[in-house]
NUZA-574875 format. One line per 4 residues: their letters; for each residue y, x, z of N, C-alpha, C, O. Coordinates in steps of 0.05 Angstrom, whole numbers, plus 5000, padded with zeros to 4 digits. Atoms other than C-alpha are relative to their C-alpha. Example, Ala and Ser with C-alpha at 12.3 -4.5 7.8 and 13.67 -1.06 7.14 Angstrom:
BEGIN
as	4976/5018/5000/4910/5246/5156/5024/5018/5000/5024/5039/5013 | 4976/4984/4999/4979/5273/5143/5022/4985/5014/5044/4995/5018 .
//
This chain:
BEGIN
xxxx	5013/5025/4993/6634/3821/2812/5021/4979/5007/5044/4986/5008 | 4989/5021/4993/6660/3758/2830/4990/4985/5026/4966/4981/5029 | 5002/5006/4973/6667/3728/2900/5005/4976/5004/5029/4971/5007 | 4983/5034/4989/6674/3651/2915/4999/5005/5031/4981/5013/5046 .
xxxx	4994/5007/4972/6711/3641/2978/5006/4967/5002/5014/4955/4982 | 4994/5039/4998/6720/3558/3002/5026/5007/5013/5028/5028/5026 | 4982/5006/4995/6780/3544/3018/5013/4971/5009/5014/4955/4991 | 4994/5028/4989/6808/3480/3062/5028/4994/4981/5046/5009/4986 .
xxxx	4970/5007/5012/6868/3455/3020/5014/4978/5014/5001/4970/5034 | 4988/5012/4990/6915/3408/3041/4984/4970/5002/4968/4966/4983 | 5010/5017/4998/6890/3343/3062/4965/4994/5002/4951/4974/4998 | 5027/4999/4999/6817/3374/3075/4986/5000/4966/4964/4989/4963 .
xxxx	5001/5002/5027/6812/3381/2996/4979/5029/4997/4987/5049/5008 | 5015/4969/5002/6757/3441/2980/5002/5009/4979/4993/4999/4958 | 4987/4985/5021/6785/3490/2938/4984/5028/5004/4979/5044/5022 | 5019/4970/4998/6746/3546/2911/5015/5021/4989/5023/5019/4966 .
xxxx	4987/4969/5014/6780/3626/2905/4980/5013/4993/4956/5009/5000 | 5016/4985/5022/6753/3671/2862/5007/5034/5011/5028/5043/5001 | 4999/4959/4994/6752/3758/2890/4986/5009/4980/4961/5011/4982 | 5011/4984/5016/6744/3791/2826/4993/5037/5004/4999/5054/4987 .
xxxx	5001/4963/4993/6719/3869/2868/4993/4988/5020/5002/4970/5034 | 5007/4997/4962/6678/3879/2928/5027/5004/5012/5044/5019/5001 | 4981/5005/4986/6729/3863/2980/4995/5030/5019/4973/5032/5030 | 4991/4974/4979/6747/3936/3023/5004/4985/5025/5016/4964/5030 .
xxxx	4991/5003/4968/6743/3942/3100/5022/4992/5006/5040/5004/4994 | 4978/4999/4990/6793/3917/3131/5014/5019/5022/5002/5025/5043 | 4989/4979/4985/6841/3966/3164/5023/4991/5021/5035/5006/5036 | 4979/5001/4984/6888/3928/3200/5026/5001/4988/5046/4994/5001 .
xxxx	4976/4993/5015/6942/3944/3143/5001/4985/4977/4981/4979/4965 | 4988/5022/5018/6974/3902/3097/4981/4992/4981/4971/5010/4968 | 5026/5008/5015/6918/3856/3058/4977/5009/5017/4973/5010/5042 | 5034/4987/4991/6846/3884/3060/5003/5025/4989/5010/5029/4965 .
xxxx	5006/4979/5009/6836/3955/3062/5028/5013/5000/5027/5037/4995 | 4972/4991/4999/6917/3968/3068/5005/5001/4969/5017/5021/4959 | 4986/5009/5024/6925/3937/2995/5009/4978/4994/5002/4954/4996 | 4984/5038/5003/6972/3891/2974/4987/4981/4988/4971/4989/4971 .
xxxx	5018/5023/5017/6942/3820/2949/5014/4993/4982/5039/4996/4984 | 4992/5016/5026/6954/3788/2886/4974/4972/4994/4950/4971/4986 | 5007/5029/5013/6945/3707/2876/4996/4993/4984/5018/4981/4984 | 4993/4995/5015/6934/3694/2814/4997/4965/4999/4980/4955/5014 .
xxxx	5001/5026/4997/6946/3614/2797/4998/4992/4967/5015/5004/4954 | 5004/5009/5016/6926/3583/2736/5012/4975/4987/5015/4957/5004 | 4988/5026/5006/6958/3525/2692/4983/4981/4996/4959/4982/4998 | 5013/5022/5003/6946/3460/2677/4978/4998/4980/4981/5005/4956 .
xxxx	5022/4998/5013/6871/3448/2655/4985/5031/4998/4967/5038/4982 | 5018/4974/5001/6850/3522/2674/4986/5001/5022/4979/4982/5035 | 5014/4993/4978/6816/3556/2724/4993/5023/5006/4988/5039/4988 | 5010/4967/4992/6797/3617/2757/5004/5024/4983/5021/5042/4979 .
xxxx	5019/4985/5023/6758/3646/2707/5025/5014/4976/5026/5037/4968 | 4981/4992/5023/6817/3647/2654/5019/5034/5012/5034/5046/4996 | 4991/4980/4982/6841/3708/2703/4982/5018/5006/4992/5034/5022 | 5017/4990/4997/6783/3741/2706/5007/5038/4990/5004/5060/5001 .
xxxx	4988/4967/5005/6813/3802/2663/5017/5014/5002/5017/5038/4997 | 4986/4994/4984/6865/3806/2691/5005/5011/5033/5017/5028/5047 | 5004/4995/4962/6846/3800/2765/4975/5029/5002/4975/5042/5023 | 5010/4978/4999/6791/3858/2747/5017/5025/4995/5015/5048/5004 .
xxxx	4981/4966/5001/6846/3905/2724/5017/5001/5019/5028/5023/5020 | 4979/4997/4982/6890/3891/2779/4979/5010/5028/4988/5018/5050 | 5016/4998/4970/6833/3900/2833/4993/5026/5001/4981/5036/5020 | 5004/4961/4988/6833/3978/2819/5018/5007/5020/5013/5026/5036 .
xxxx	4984/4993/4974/6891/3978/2866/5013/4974/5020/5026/4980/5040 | 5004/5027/4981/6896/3896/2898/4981/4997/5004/4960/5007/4996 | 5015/5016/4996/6869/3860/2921/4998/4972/4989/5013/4956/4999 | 4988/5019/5021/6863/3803/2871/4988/4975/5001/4965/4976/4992 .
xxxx	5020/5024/4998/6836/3737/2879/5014/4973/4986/5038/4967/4992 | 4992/5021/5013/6846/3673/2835/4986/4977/5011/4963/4977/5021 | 5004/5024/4990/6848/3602/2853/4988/4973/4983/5001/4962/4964 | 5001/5026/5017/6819/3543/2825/5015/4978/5010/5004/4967/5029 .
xxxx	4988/5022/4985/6870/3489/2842/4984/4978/4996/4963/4974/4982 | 5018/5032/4999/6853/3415/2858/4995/4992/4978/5008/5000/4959 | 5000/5008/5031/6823/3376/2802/4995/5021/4976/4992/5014/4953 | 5011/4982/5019/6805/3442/2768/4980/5017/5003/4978/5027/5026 .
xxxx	5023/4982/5004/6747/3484/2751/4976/4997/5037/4965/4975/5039 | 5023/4997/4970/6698/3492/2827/5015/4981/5012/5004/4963/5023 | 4979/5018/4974/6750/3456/2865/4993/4978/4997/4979/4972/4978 | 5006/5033/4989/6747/3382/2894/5015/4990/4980/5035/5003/4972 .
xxxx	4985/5014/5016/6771/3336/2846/5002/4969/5017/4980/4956/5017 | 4998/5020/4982/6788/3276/2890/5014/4973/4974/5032/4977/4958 | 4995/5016/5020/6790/3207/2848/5029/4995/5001/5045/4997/4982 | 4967/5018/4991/6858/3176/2883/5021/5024/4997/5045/5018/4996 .
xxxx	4981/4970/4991/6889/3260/2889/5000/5002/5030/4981/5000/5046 | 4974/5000/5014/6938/3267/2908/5001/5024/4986/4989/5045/4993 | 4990/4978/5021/6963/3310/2850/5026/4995/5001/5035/4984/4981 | 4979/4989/4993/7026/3322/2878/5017/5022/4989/5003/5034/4972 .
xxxx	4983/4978/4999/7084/3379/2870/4983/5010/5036/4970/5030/5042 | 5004/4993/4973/7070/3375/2945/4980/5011/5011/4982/5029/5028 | 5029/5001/5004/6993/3374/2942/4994/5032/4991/4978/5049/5000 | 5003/4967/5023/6995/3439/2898/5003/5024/5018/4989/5042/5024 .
xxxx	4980/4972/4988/7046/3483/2934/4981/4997/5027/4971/5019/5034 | 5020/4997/4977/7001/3462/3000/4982/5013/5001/4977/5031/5018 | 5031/4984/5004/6942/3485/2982/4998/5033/4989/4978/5047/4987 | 5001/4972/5002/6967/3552/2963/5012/5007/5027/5013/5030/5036 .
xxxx	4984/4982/4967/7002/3564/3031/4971/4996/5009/4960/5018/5010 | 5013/4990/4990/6940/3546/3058/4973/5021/4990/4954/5027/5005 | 5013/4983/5004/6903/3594/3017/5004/5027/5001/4986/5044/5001 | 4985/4977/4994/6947/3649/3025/4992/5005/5025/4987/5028/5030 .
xxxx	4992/5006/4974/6944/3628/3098/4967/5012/5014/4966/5029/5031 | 5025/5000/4992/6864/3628/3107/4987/5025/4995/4974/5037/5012 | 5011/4975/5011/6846/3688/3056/5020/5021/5016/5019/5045/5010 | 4985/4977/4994/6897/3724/3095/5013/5025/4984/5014/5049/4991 .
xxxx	4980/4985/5020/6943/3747/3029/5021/5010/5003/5027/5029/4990 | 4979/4997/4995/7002/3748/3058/5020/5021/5013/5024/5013/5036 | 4989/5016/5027/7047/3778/3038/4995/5002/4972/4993/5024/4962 | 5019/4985/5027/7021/3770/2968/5020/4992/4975/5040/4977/4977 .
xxxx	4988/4996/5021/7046/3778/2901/4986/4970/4983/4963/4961/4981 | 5012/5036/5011/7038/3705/2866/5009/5006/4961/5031/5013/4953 | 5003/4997/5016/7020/3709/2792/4992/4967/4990/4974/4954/5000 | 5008/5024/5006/7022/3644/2757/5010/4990/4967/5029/4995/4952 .
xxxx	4997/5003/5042/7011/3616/2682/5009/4971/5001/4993/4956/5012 | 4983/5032/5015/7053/3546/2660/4991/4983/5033/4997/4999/5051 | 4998/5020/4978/7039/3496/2721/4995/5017/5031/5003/5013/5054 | 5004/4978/4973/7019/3552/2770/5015/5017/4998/5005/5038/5007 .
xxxx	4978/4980/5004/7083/3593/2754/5010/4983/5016/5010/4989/5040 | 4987/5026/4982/7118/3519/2776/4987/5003/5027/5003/4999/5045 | 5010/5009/4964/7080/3517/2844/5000/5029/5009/5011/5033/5031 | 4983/4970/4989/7088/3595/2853/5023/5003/5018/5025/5010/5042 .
xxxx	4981/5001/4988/7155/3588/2856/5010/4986/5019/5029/4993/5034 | 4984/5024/4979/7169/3527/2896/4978/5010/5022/4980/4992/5039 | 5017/4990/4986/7112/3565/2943/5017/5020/5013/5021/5022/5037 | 4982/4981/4987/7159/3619/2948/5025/4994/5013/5033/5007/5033 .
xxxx	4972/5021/4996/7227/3571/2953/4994/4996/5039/5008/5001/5058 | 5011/5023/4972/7188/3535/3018/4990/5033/5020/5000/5038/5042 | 5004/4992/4977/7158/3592/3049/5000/5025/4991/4979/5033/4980 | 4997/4969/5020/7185/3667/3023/4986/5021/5018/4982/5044/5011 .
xxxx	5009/4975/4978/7155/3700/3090/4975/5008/4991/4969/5031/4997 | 5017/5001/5010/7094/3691/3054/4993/5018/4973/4971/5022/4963 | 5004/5006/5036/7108/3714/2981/5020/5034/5007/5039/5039/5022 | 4978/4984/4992/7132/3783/2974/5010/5013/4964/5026/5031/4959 .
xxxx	4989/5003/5033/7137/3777/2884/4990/4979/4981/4966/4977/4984 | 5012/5011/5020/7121/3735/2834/5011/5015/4967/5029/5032/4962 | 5002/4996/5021/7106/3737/2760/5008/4967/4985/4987/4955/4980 | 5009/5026/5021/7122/3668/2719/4994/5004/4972/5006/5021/4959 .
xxxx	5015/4990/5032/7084/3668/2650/5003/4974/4996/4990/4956/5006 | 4996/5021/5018/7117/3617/2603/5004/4972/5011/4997/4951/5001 | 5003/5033/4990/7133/3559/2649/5038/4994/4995/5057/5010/4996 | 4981/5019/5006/7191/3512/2633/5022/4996/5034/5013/4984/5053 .
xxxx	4986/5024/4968/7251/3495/2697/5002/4972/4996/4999/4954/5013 | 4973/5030/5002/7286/3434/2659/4976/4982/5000/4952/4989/5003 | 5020/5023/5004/7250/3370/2650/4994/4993/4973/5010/4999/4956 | 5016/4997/5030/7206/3353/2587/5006/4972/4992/5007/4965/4969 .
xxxx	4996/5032/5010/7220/3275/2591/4966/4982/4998/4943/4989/4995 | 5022/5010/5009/7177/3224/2584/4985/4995/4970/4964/4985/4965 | 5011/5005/5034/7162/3221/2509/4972/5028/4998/4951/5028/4986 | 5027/4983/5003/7122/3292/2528/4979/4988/5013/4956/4997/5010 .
xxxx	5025/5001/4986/7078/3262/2568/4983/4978/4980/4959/4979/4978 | 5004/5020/5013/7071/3204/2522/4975/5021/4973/4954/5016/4960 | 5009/4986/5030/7054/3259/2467/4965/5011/5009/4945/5015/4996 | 5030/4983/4992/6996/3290/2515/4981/4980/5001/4958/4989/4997 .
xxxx	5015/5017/4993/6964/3223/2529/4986/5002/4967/4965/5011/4957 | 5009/5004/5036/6955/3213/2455/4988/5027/4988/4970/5021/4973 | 5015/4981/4992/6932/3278/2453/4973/5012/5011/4958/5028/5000 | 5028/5002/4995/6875/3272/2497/4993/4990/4990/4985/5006/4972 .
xxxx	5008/5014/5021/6851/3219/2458/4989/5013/4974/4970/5006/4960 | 5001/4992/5033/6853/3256/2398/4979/5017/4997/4971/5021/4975 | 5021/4979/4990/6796/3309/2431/4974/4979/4981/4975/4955/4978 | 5019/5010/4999/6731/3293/2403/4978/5006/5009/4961/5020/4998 .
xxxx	5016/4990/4988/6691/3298/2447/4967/4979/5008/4975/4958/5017 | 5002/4971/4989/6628/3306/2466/4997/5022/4977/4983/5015/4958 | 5000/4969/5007/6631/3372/2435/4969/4995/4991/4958/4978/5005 | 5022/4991/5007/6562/3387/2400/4988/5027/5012/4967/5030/5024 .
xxxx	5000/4977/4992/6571/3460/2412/5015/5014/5011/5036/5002/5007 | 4981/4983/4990/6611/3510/2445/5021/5011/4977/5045/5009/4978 | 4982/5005/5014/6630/3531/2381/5008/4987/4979/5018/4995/4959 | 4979/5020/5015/6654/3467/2354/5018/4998/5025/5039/4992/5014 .
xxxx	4978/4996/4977/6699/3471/2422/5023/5018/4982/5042/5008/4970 | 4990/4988/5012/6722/3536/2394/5021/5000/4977/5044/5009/4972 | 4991/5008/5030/6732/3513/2328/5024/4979/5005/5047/4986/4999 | 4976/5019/4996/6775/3447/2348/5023/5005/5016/5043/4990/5015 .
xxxx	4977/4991/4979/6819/3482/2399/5015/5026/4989/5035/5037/4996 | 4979/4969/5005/6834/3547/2358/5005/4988/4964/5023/5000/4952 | 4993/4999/5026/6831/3515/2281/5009/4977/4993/5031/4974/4983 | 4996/5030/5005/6825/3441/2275/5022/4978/5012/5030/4957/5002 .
xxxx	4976/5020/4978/6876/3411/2336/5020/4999/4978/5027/5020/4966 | 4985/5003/5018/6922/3380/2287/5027/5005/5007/5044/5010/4990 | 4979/4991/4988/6975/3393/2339/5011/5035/4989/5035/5043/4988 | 4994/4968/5017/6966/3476/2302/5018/5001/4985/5021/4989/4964 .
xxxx	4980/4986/5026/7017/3506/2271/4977/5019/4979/4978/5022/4955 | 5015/4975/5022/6960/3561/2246/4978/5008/5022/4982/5003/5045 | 5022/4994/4983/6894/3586/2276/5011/5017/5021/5028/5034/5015 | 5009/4988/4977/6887/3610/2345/4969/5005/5010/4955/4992/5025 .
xxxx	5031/4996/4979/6823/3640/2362/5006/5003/5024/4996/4984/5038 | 4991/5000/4968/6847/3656/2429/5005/4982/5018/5003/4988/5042 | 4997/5020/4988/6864/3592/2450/4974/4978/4993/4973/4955/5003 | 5015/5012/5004/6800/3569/2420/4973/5005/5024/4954/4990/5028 .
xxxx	5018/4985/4981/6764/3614/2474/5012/4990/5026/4993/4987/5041 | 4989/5011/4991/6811/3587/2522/4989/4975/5017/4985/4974/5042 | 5012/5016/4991/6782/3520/2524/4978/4987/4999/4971/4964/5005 | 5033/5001/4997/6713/3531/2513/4993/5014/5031/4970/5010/5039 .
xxxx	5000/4992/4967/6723/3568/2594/5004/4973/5013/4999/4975/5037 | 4999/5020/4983/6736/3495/2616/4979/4975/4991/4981/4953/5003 | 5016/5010/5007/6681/3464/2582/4970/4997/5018/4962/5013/5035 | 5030/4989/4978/6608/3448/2612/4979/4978/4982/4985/4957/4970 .
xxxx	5015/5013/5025/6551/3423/2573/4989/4968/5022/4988/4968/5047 | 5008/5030/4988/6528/3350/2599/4976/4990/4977/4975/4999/4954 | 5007/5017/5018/6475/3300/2568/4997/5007/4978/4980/5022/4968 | 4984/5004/5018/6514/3284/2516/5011/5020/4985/5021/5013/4964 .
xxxx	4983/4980/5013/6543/3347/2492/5017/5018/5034/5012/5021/5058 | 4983/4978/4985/6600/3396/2521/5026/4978/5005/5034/4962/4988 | 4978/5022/4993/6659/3354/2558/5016/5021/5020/5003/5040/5028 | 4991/4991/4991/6709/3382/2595/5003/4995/5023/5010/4971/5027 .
xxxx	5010/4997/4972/6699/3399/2675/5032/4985/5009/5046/4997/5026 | 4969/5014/4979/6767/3360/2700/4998/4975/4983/4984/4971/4963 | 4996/5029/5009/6794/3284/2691/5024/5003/4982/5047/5011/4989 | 4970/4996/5008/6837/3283/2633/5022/4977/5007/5045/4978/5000 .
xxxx	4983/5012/4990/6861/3220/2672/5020/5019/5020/5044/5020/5017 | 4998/4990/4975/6871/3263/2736/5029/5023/4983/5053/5018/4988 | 4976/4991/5017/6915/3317/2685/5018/4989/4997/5036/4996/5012 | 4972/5017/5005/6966/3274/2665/5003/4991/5029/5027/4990/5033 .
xxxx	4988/5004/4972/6970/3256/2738/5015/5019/5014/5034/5014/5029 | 4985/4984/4990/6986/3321/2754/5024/5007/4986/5044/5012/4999 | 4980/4990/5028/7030/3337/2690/5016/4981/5012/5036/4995/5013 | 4973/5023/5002/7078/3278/2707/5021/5011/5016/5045/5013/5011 .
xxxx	4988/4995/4981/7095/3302/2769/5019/5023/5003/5033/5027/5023 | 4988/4980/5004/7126/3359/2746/5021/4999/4966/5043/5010/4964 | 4984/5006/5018/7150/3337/2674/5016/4982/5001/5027/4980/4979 | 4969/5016/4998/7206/3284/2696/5010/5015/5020/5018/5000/5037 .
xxxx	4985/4994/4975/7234/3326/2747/5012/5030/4988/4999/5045/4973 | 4998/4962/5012/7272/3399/2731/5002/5009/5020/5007/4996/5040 | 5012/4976/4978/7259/3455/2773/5020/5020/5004/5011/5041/5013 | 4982/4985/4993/7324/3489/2779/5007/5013/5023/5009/5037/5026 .
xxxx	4991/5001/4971/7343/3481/2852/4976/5018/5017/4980/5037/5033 | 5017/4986/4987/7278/3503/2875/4997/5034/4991/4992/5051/5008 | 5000/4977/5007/7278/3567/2829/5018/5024/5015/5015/5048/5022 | 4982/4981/4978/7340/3588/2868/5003/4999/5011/5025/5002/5021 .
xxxx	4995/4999/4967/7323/3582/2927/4973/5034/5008/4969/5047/5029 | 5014/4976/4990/7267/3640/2912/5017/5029/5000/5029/5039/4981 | 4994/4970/4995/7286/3710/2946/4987/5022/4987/4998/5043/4980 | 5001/4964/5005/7241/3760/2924/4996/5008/4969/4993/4992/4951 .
xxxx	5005/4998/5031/7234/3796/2862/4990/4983/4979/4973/4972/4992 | 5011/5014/5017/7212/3755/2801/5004/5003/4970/5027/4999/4962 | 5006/4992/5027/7191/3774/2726/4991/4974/4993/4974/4962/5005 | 4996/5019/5025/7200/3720/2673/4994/5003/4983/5013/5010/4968 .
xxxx	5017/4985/5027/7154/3736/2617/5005/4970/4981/5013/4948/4989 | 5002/5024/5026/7151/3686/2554/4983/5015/4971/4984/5035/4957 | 5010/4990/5036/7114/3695/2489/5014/4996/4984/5026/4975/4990 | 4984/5005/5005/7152/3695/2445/4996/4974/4971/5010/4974/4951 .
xxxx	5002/5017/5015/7123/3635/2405/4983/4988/5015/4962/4979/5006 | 5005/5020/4981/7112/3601/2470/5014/4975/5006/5029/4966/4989 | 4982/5033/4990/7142/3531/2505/5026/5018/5015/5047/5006/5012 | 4980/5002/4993/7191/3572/2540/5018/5011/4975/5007/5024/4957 .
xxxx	4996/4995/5019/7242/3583/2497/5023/5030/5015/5025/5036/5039 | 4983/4969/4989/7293/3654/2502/5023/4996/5017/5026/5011/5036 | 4976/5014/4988/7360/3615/2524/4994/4995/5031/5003/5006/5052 | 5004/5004/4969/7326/3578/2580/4981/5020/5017/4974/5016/5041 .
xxxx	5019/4972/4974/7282/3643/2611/5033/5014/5008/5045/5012/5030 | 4978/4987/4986/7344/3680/2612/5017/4986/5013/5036/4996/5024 | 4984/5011/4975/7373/3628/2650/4993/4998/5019/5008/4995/5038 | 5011/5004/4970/7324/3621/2700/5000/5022/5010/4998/5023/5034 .
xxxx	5002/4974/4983/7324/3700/2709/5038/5005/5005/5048/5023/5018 | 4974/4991/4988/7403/3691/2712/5007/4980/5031/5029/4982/5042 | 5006/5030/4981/7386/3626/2771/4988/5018/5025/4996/5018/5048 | 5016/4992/4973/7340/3665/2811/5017/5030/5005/5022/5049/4990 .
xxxx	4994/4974/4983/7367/3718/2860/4997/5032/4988/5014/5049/4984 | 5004/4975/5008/7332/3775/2836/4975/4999/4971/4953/5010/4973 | 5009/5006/5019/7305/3759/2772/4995/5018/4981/5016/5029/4979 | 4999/4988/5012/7280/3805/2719/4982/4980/4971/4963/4964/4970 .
xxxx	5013/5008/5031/7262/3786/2644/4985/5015/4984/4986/5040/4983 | 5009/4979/5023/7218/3803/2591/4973/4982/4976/4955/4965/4979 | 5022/5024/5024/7176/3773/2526/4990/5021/4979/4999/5041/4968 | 5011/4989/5011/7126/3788/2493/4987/4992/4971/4979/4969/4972 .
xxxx	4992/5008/5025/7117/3786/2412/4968/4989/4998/4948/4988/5013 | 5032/5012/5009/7062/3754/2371/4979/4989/5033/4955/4994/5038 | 5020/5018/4983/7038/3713/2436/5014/4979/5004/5038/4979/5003 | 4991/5024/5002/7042/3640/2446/5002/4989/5032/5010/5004/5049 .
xxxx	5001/4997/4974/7036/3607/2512/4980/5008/5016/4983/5011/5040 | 5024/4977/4984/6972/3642/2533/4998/5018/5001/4977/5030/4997 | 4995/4976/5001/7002/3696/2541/4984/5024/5009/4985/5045/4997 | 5026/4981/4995/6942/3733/2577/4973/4999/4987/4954/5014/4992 .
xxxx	5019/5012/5016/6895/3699/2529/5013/5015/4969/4996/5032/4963 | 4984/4984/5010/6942/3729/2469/5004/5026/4989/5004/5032/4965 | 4990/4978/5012/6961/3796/2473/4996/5009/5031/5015/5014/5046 | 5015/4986/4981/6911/3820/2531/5018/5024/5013/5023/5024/5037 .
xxxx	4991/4969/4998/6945/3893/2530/5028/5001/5000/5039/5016/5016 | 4964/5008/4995/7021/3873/2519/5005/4990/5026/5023/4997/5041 | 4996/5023/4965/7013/3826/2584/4997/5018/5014/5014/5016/5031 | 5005/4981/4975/6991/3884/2626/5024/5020/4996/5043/5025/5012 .
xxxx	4969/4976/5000/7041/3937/2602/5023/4986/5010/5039/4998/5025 | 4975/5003/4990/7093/3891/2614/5001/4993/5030/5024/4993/5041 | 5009/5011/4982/7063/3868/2678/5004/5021/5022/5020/5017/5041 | 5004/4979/4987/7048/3932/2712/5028/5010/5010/5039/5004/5031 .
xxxx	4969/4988/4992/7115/3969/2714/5010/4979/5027/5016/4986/5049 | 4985/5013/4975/7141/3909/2757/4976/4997/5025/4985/5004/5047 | 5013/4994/4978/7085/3905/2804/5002/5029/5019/4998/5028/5044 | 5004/4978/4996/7090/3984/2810/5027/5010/5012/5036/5031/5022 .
xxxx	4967/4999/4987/7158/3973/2831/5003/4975/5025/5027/4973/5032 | 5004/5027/4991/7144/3906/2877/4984/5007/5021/4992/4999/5043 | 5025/4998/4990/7083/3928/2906/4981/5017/4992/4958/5011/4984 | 5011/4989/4995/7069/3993/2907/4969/5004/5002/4961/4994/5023 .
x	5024/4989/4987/6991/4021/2906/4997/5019/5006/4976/5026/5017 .
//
């Protein structure tokens, strides 16, 4: 089953977590039930839910709970934000802080890999591994953001059906190199039927607000400043590319690498069963069940 917990985020912001497993007694021992937690953080334009099969296979031995950050999926979407770096990484200390995770294993896909780590950078007493899945350190420039604006735009939306969603996100996005169904399923999970048709549950103003804040800036400094273990996954026909992962696993302290074939940047959306094999081993070494 699935559990919404509320959560206060920074600036009184209401942020909804997701407990995919009846939650175990508490024992007094590390987590709930004397099992370690796992965070699981979603990228830009996801939510919870996109974790859902993951956070059920991990909850045979965590405790696993996913976040909807600000501006996404259940969570507060506040018109003005802030959609911060600062804003972000807050609101997971204080959800770490409230759900009483700590110390928890932080799992995060493209913009929630980025606030993972600078989560871990700021406050490591908290954080005792992460996972980053396909996120970028260096800076993208402004011409990417330029490319996404035009981009939204290019959506036609509203949506008729779920699967014309489908269809335009896994065949039609002219942005395709070649069909993705998987990424067509992807962003039919952030969809919600309205009126009008199916539109998507966040501002794609509010997106690019958050996206900026993180694409002119590179993320080096903060990467090495994280202590504890950390697995560097990439698809291997993802945004990160092989050069720069193995630099950030040669940046960070205790860094370990690893990529996975035929998946793109949805890497848990992808190649479901590759993501876990490669996943597991380091948890099973990290954080023990």
């Amino acid at each position: 089953m699935a559990r919404r917990i509320d959560v206060t985020g920074a600036g009184g912001v209401r942020l909804a977590a997701w407990e995919f497993a009846d939650p175990p007694k508490a024992d007094g021992r590390d987590g709930e039930g004397g099992r370690s937690s796992v965070l699981l953080l979603h990228g830009l334009m996801g939510r919870a839910s996109h974790w859902a099969e993951t956070a059920r296979w991990l909850s045979t031995r965590y405790r696993a709970v996913a976040l909807d950050q600000r501006g996404h999926g259940r969570s507060e979407k506040p018109s003005d934000g802030p959609y911060t770096r600062d804003a972000y990484v807050s609101d997971v200390e204080a959800a770490v802080e409230q759900l009483g995770l700590a110390p928890a294993v932080l799992i995060g896909h493209s913009m929630g890999a980025l606030t993972a780590w600078q989560f871990a950078a700021r406050r490591p007493d908290l954080v005792r591994a992460l996972v980053i899945s396909d996120m970028r350190a260096s800076a993208l420039g402004p011409a990417s953001q330029k490319e996404w604006s035009a981009w939204f735009t290019s959506w036609p939306v509203p949506f008729a059906t779920l699967a014309d969603v489908r269809k335009w996100f896994g065949e039609d996005d002219p942005t395709l190199e070649r069909p993705k169904p998987a990424r067509g399923d992807y962003y039919a999970e952030v969809m919600a039927e309205r009126a009008d048709g199916w539109r998507p549950v966040f501002s794609r103003r509010q997106m690019l607000a958050s996206r900026i804040t993180w694409v002119r800036d590179a993320h080096w400094d903060d990467l090495a400043l994280v202590e504890c273990p950390t697995l560097v996954v990439r698809g291997l026909d993802g945004e990160l590319g092989r050069a720069e992962a193995q630099e950030m696993v040669r940046v960070l302290p205790r860094g370990q690498y690893a990529e996975i074939p035929d998946a793109g940047h949805l890497i848990h959306y992808d190649q479901p069963e590759a993501w876990r094999r490669t996943v597991d081993p380091f948890l099973a070494t990290v954080a023990p069940s």
